[in-house]
N, C-alpha and C positions, 0 to 999 in steps of 0.2 A: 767398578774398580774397588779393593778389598782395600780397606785404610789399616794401616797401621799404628799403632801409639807405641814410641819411644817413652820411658817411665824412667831408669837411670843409667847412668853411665857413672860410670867410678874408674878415676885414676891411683893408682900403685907405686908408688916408687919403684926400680928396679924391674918394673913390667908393666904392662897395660891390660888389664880386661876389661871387654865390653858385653853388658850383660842387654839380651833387650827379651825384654815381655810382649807376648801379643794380647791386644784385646779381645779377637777374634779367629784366632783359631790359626796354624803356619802354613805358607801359602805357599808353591816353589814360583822360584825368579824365572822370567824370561828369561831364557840365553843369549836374548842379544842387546839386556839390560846390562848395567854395571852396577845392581842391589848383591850387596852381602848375602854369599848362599845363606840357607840356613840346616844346621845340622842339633838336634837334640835340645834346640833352646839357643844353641848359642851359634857365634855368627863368625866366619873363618877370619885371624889377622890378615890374609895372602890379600891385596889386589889383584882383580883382572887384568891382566896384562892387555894392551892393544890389538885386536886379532893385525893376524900377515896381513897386507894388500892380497886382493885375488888379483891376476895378470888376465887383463882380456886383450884379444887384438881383433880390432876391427877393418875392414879392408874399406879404400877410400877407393873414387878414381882419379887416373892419371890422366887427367888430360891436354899435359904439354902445355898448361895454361899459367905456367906463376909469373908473374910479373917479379922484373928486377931484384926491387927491393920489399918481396912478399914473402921472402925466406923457402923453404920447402912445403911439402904434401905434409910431412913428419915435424916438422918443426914451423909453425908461423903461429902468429897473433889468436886464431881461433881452435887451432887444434893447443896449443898451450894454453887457454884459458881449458878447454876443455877436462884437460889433463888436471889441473887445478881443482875446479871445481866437484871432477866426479869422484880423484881422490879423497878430498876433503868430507866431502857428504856421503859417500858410496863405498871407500874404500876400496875403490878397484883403480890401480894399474894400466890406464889404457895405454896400448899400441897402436898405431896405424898401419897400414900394408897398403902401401900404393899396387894398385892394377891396372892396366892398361884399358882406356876406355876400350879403345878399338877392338880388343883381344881380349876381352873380358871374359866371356864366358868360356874360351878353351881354357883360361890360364885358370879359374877357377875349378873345371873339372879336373884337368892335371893336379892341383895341390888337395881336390878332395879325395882322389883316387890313394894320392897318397898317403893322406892323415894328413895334412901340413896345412892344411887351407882356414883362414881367419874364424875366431871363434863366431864371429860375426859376419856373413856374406850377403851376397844377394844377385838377383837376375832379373831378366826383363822378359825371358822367356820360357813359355810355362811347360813346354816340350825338357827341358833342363829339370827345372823345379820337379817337375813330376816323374821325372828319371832318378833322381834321389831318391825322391821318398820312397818310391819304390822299391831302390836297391839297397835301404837300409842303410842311407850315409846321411838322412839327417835329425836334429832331436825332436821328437814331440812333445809340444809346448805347453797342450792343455792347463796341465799342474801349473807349470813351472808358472804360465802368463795369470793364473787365477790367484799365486797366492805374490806374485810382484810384480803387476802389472795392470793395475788399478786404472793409472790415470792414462793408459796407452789404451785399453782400453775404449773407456771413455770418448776418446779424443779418436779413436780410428770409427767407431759404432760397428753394429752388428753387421749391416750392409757390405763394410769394407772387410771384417773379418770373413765372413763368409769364404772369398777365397780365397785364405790360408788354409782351406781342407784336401786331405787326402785320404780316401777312404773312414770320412769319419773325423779322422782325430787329425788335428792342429798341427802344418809341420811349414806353416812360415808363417809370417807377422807383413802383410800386406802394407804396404804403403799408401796413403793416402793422396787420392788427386784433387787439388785444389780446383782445377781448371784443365776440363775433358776435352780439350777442342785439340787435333792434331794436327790434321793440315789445312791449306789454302791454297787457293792462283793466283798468284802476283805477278801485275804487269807494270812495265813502264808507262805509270799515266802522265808524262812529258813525252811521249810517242801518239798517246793518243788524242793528246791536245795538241800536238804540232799537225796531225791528221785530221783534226776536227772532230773526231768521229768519240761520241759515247763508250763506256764499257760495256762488252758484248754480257749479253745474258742467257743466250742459247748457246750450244756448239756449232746451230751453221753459222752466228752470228761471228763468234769463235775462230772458226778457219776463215771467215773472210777478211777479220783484223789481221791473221798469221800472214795471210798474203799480202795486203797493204804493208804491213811491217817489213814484207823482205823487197816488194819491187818497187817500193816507195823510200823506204832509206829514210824514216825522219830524223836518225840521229846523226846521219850524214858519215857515216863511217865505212861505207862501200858497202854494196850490195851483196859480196861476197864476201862481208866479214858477219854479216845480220844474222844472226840464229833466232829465228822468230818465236819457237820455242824449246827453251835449256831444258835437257835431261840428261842425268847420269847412270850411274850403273845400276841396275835394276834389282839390288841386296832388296831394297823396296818397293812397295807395287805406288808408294805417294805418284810416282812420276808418272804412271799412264793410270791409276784408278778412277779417279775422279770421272774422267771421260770418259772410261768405257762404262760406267754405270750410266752414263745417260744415253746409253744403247741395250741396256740390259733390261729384259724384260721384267714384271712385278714375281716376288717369290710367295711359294707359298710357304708358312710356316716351318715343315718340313725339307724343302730345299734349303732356307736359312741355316738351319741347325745342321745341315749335313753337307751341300756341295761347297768346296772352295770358291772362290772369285772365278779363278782361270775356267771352271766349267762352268756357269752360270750364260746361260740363255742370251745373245747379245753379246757376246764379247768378241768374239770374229767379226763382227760388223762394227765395232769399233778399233776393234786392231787394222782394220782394213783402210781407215782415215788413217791411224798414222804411219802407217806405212806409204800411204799417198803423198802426207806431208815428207816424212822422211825422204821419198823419192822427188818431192820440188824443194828440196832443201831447207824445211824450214824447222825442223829440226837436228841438234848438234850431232856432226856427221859420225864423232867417232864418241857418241855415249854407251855404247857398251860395253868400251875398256875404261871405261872414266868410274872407277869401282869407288873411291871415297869420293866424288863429288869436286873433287883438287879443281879440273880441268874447267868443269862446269862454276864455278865462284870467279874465278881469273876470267872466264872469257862474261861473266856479269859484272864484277867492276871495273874491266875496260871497256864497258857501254856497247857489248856486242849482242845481248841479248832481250829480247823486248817481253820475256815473260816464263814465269819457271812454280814449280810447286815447291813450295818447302812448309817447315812448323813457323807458326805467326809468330811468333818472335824470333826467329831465329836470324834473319836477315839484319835485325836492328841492335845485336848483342851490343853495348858498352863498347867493348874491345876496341882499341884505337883499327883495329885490319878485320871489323866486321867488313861484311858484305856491304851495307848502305853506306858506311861510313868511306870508304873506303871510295865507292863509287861517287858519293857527292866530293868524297877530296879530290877525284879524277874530272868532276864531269857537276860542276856546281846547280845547276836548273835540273839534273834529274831527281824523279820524284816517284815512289812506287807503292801503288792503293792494292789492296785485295778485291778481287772479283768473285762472286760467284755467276759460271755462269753455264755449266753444265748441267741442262735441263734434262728429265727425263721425261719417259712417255706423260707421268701420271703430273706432272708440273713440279716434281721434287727437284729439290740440288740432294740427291742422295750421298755422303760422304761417312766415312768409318772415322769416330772418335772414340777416345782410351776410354779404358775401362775406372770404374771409380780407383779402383786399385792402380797404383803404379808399379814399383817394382814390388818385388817378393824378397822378404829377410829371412834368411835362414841362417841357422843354429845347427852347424856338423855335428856330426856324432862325435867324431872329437875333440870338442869343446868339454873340458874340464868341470866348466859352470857355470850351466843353462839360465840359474838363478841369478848372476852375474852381467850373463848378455841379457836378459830383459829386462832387469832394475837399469841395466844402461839406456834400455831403448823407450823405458817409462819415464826418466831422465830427460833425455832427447824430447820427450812428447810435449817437455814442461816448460819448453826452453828454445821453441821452433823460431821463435822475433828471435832472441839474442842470437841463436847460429846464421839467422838468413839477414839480420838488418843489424847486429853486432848491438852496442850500447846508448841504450834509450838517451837522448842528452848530448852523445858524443858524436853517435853513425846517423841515426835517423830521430823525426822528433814526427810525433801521431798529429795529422790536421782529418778531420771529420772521419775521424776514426782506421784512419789508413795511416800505415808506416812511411815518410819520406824522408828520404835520402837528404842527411846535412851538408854532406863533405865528400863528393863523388869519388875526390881522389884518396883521401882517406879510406875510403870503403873500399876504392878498390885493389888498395896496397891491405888493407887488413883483412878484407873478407872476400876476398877472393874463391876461397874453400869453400865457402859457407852451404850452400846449397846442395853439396854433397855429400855433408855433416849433419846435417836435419833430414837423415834418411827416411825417419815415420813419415816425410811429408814431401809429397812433388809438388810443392808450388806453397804460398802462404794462404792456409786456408780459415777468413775471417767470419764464416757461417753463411754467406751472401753468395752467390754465381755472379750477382755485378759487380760487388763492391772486391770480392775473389779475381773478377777480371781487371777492374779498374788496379788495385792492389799492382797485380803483376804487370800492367802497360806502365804503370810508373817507375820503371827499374829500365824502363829504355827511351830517355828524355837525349832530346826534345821529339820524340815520334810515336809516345806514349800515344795521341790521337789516334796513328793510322795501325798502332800495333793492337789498341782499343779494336778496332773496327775492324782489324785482320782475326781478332781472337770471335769475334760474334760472324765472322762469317765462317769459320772454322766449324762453329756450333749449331749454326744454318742447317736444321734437314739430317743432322745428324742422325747417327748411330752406333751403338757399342758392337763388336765384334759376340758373335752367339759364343754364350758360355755356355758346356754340358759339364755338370756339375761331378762327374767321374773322369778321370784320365784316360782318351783314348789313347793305350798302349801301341795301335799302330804307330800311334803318326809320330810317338816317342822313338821307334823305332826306324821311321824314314824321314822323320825332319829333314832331315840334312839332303838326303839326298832328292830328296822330294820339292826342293827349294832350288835346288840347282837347275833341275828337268825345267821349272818354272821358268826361272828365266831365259833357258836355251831358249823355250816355247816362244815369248815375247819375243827376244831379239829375233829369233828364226823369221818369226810375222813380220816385224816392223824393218826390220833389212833388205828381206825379200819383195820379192813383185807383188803391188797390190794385188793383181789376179791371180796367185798364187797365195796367197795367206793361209785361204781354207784347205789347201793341202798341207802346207805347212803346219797349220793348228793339228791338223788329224795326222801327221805321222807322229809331231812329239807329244801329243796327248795321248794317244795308244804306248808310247814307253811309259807316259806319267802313270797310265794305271796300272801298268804292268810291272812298274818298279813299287808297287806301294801304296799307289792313287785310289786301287778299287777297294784293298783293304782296310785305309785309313776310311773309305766312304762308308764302307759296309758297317764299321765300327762303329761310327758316328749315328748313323741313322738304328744300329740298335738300341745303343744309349739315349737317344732320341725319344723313342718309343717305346723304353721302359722308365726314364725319368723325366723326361718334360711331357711326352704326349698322357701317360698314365696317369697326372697330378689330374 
């Protein structure tokens, strides 16, 4: 750094001139210092005035979740510190823009399409993200993230940056996942204790607890109210995947990277058990109108369902009208463990867990100042405790190096928001997979244990979903409808007569390629074999 030496200052009556000498030779000022220009030796009377605030707006979600006295999305305890703090240090203006979780991503293509959409967004789904970047509606960040975005960065590493690429150059800011484990099987282990009987660890073991569960009645609720096993509407494959991969034969490298689930080897001999069950009733009879999941939660905390897929924590949320909560206020001695127990040929629980990456942040092309939203999101990076566990002392106090909750009800009247504020990060991540796990089973007391032990068998045999490191353009272009076909596919099987499935698979799998399916394949497997199989 070039030092300078002040030598004299002389005051005037009637004026003021400031004379200064360099020792060293005159140097120009930062522009985003407040040092007196220098012009000719001498140094301007004018003050730097305060630059404008820049105005960023960020999009949040709505999830229909504030409590009473938690104020709004736009206005509460953490979006007002926020506002506070990034002013003050950042000078930027933030806005929030609540989004509808549920409708998320149409409501975001609508406002991008228009120019309207938050200087700050983001998705979960990479059919979207790469629909942008493609059609030229979002910023690339390279510059922007290298000369303000230092400690984001840092804090996401190369691994996670990785996919924010599109064709090369940088065109989101990945999210970070503290903890990759998605789903599990959770059963009522006070059904299986009043049964005597172990948790199953195979699928025949599997269907033969489904059938004790329904003609045995342990929770005594009528035989005809027992859904042995809760499923809903099939937006996701969580509710039958797990099982029909322990009918799916081993892949070779190249089927991974290219066929979807639905055609992979074994999956009709697995759709063909639940449609079996389907047809003894032991699965819920109307899940494939039950699109949010609504009907399948009500009929688990009136103690009518002995066992269901979902994400390991998700049953145990806080919320006074969680799932568990909700059923132990109904039904005090129920109790519900995670199982793994869908075996395959080769003795794996094979199951698909998230990518390092969480969501994807993007930066529209009509954002003002790109420089703006990642000085906010390097911000964000520095400050992931105080958005997810509020104030050291007040919210939560550190015991063996984990963040714990002081003041439950305080936290949850103040930080309610919080987790959807600390966008660079899906989950609190302490550098640790156990202590990352342990970390997050603590935010759901008292069942931190079983949501412990739901999240490691989540992780059991895992697998990431195949990334090809290029956008296949097909599947940009039939996502949508190519996801519909899908689940026709499934309900058609599981509805239908078990001895009919394999015709059923084969009529709507011949529209699946025909609308898209063979294309999207063919794509994949070229990308395939010009960037994974060529390394």
């Amino acid at each position: 750094m070039k030092n300078y030496k002040r030598l004299i200052c002389v005051t005037i009556s009637f004026g003021v001139l400031f004379t200064a000498i360099t020792g060293c030779g005159s140097q120009k000022a930062n522009s985003d210092e407040s040092s007196p220009s220098q012009v000719s030796g001498q140094v301007s009377t004018q003050q730097t005035k305060p630059a404008k605030p820049v105005d960023l707006s960020v999009e949040l979600y709505d999830r229909s979740n504030a409590p009473a006295n938690g104020g709004t999305l736009q206005d509460n305890y953490l979006t007002n510190w926020i506002k506070k703090e990034v002013g003050e240090k950042l000078n930027i203006n933030v806005t929030f823009v609540p989004i509808p979780r549920s409708s998320d991503d149409d409501k975001i293509s609508v406002l991008m399409a228009a120019g309207t959409a938050p200087d700050i967004c983001f998705t979960y789904t990479d059919s979207r993200f790469f629909s942008y970047a493609k059609n030229g509606g979002l910023t690339a960040l390279d510059d922007v993230l290298n000369n303000n975005g230092a400690n984001l960065k840092n804090f996401l590493g190369d691994n996670v940056l990785a996919y924010g690429k599109y064709n090369g150059k940088m065109y989101c800011i990945p999210a970070k996942r503290a903890v990759t484990a998605e789903h599990c099987f959770i059963m009522r282990k006070d059904w299986l204790d009043k049964l005597g009987v172990a948790a199953p660890t195979t699928t025949d073991e599997f269907y033969s607890i489904m059938k004790q569960f329904k003609e045995k009645d342990p929770a005594g609720v009528g035989k005809d109210k027992v859904i042995a096993y809760g499923m809903a509407g099939l937006r996701y494959e969580m509710y039958y995947d797990q099982l029909l991969n322990s009918f799916r034969a081993p892949l070779t490298e190249e089927e991974f990277y290219t066929l979807p689930l639905i055609a992979q080897k074994g999956t009709v001999d697995g759709l063909v058990l639940l449609s079996k069950m389907y047809n003894e009733g032991l699965i819920s009879k109307d899940f494939a109108i039950d699109d949010t999941g609504k009907k399948l939660n009500e009929d688990i905390v009136k103690g009518y369902v002995g066992s269901f897929m979902s994400q390991p924590q998700v049953p145990f949320y806080t919320s006074g009208d969680s799932v568990m909560r909700t059923l132990a206020a109904n039904i005090p001695t129920a109790e519900l463990v995670a199982v793994d127990c869908f075996k395959n040929s080769e003795g794996k629980y094979r199951k698909t867990q998230y990518d390092l990456m969480g969501m994807r942040i993007m930066v529209p092309k009509s954002c003002k100042n790109p420089d703006a939203a990642v000085k906010y999101l390097d911000w964000v990076s520095q400050n992931i405790l105080t958005l997810q566990y509020g104030t050291e002392g007040v919210h939560y106090k550190l015991e063996d190096g984990l963040p714990v909750v002081i003041d439950a009800e305080k936290t949850k009247t103040d930080l309610w928001a919080g987790f959807d504020l600390g966008i660079v990060a899906n989950g609190t991540d302490l550098g640790n997979i156990e202590k990352n796990i342990l970390c997050e089973s603590k935010k759901y007391p008292p069942y931190e244990n079983v949501v412990a032990a739901a999240f490691k068998v989540s992780m059991n045999d895992a697998y990431a979903r195949p990334y090809l490191p290029k956008p296949v353009e097909s599947n940009i272009k039939y996502h949508e409808t190519l996801e519909k076909i899908r689940e026709e596919l499934v309900i058609n099987c599981i509805t239908g007569k078990p001895e009919d499935v394999q015709k059923n698979y084969d009529e709507v799998y011949k529209k699946y390629l025909s609308s898209g399916g063979q294309e999207v394949q063919d794509e994949r497997l070229e990308i395939y074999k010009s960037s994974i199989l060529a390394k």
